[in-house]
N, C-alpha and C positions, 0 to 999 in steps of 0.2 A: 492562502486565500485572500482575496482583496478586499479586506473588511469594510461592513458599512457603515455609515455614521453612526456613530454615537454605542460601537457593538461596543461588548467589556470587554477586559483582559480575559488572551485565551489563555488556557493549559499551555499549546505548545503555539508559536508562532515562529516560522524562516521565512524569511525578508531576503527576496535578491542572493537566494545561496547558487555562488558556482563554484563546480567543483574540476579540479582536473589533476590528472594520473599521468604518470608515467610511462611512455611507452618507448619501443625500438627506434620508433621514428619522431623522438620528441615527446612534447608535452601536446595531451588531447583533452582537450573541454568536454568532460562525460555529463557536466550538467550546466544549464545554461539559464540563473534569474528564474530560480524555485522561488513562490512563495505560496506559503499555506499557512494555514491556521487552525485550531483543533480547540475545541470548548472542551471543558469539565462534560465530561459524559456523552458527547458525542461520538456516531457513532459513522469517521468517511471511509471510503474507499478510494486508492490513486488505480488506474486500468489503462493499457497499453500492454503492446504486443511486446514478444519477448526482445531487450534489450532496447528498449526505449528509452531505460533509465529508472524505473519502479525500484526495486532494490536498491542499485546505487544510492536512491535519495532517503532509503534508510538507514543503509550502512554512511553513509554523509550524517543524517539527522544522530545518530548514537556512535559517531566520529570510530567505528569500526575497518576502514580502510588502512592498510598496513603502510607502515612508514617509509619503505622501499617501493610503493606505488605511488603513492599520495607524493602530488606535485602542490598543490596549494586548497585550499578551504576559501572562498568570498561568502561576502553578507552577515547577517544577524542568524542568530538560531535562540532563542528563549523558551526557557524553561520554567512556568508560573512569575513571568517579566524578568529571570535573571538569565543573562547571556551566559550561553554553557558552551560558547564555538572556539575561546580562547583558554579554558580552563583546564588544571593539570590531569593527567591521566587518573592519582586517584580519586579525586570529587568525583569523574565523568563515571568512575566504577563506583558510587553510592548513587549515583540517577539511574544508571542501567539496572535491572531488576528492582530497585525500590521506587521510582518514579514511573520509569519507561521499562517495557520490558516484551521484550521479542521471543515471537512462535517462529522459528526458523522455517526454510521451505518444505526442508527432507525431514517429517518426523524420524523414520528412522536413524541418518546420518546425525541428528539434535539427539539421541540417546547412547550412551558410553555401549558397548554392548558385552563387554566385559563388568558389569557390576548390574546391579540388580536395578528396578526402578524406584523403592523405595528411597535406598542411598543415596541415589542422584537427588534426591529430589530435598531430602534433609541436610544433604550437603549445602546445598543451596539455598534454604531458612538460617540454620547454626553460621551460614560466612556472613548473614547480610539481616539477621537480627539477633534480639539479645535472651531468645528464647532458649529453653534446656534442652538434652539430644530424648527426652522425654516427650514435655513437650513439641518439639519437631516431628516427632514421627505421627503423634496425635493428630498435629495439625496436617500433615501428609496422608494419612489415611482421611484425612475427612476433607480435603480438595478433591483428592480419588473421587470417594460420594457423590462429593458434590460436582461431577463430570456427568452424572450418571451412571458409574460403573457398579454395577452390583456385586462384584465380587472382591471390593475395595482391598481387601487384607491377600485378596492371592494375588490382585493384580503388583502389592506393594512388594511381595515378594519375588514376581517373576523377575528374568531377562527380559530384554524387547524382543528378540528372535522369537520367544514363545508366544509373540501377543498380536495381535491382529493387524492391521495397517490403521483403520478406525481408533480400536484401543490404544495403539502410542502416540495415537495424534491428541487422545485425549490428554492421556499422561503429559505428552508436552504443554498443553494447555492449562493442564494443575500447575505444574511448572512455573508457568506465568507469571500464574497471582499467588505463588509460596510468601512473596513480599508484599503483599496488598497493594501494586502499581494502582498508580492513577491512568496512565496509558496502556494500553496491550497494541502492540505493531506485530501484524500476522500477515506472514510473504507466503503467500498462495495457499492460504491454509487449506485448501480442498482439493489443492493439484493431487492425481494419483489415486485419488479414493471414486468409489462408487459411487451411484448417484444419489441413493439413499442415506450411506455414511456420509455424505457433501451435506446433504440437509439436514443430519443431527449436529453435523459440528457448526453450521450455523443456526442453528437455534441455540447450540448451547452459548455463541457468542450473544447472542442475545438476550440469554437467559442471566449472563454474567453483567452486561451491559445493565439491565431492568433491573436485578438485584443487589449490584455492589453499586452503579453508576461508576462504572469502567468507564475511559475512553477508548475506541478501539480503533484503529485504522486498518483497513483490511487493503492488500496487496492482492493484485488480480489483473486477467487477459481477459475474464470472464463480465461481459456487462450483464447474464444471468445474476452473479454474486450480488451484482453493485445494485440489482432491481431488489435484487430480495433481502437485503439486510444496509444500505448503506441511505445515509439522511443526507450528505452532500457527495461530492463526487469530482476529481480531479481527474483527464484525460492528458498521458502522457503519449510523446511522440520524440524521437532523437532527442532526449537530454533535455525537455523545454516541455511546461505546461500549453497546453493548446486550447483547453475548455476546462471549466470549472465553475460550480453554481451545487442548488442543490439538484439532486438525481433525479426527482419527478423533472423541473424543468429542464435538464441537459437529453434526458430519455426521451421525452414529448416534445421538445423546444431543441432540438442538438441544431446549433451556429456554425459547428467546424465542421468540412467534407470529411478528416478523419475520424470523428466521434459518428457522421451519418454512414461513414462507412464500416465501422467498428460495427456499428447496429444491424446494417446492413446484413452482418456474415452469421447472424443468429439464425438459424433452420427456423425456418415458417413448417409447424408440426402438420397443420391442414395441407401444405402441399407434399408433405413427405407419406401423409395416409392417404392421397389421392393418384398414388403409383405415378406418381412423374418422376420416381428417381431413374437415375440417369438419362431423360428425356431434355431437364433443363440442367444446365451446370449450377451449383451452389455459387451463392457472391464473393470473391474474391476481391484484396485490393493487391491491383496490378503493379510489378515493380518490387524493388526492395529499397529499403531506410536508407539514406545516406551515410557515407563513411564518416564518422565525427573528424577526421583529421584533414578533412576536405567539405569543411561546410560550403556551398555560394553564398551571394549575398542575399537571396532571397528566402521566401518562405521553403522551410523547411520540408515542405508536404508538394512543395509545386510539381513536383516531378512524377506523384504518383497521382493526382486532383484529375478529375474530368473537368474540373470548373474553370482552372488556371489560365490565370491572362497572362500577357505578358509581362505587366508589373509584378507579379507572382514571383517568377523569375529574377526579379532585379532586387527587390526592395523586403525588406524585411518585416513582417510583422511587431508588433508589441501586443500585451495582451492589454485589451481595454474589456470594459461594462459594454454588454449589449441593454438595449434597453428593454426590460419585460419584467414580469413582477417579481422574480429574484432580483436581490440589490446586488446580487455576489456573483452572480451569472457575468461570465467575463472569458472574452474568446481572441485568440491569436490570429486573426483572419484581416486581410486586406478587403477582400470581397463581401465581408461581411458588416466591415466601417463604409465600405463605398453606399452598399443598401441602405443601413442607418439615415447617410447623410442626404440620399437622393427622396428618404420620403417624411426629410422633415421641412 
């Protein structure tokens, strides 16, 4: 995030991160001048279609990319102001689950399914603090609780196969904070669940946020998610932030054609009760993402924009501040510095 004057030091800030991997046909730039910024107890979400880059820049942020992919790491990554983008693998394994600590996408695939959920879960206190295999299970039974699961001790004893899609999404979420992180990073944590288990597992993120003052970053397609639980908001597109500010103004106030088209594809409920389905077609954005091993030189979105001029085409965006009453509000658009400057 593009801090404002005079903000404090965040929890986590990446400054200028690129990344690029390995591939058949050389080396591909999967991220391209990440930066963000995350307060003690804030709660953002990054949103973008699938392979935009969302993931990537948290497997990048908790340096999870395998060494036989990983072509190179750029920028700063800090961690409460200490650079953690150059440090050894074990340090990077005392910030994962005690600092930072990840709700994977697949609750199910995030659970051994060979071992019970209890074990998993006290495995995970007994490696990464200095509590007894006593206390650990105490303190595992009562993160269970505190998910809302009312049947804490049978759920501590089940497999995952026996437990619900909702219940191991919790379980993964005990998970979490077994270590008391300051950050929780959650990659689509309501993919796959129903609509009503979507909304208990975000209140429980909220409810952990209001109670411990978690930080959270929520991973999401969904700009539903990012209305209803997120205080800022990063719009990803090919590898590159595109908009960023906080969610009231990017939601009310959206600068980039892909964040108004993003909006766009959300079902208007009044016209779905009003029998026009399949009368009007639903909003689509036309086209698909460019290949990252064939960027042009221009904006990344030009090809799929109804707005796009020719310079579109040619010339490259940067992300600047738009002017409005976020200070952090700051957009990737050609088209949108030309308006700035034409009505000052």
């Amino acid at each position: 995030m593009i801090q404002a004057v005079g903000q404090k030091q965040a929890f986590l800030d990446v400054s200028h991160l690129t990344t690029k991997i390995h591939t058949s046909d050389g080396s591909m730039t999967v991220l391209d001048d990440i930066n963000l910024s995350i307060d003690n107890g804030e709660i953002m979400a990054i949103v973008g279609e699938s392979g935009s880059g969302k993931s990537m820049t948290i497997h990048s942020i908790l340096q999870m990319i395998t060494k036989n992919l990983l072509d190179s790491y750029e920028g700063e990554i800090q961690v409460e102001g200490k650079s953690i983008l150059d440090i050894g693998q074990k340090e990077m394994q005392k910030i994962r689950g005690k600092k930072i600590s990840l709700v994977a996408q697949n609750a199910m695939t995030s659970l051994d399914p060979s071992y019970r959920v209890g074990k998993q879960i006290i495995e995970i206190i007994l490696d990464k603090t200095n509590l007894s295999k006593r206390e650990a299970i105490e303190k595992a039974i009562y993160l269970l609780e505190e998910m809302g699961i009312d049947e804490a001790k049978r759920v501590f004893q089940s497999f995952p196969h026996q437990l619900s899609g909702g219940l191991r999404q919790r379980v993964v979420i005990a998970m979490s904070l077994a270590c008391d992180p300051d950050l929780i990073i959650a990659d689509e944590p309501t993919s796959a669940l129903d609509p009503t288990v979507q909304l208990q597992v975000l209140e429980l993120f909220q409810k952990i946020n209001r109670e411990l003052g978690t930080a959270i970053l929520i991973i999401t397609h969904d700009f539903g998610v990012v209305a209803r639980i997120a205080e800022s908001v990063a719009v990803m597109y090919a590898g590159q932030i595109v908009e960023q500010g906080k969610t009231s103004e990017v939601i009310y106030n959206p600068q980039h054609p892909y964040t108004n088209s993003l909006l766009n594809c959300i079902p208007d409920l009044d016209w779905i009760f009003q029998d026009n389905v399949g009368k009007k077609p639903l909003f689509q954005i036309k086209g698909e993402p460019p290949n990252l091993m064939n960027i042009s030189s221009g904006c990344r979105f030009a090809s799929r924009c109804h707005m796009a001029k020719d310079i579109c085409h040619a010339k490259q965006p940067d992300l600047k501040r738009v002017h409005s009453l976020d200070l952090n509000h700051a957009v990737r658009c050609l088209l949108t510095e030309r308006r700035e400057s034409y009505a000052k």
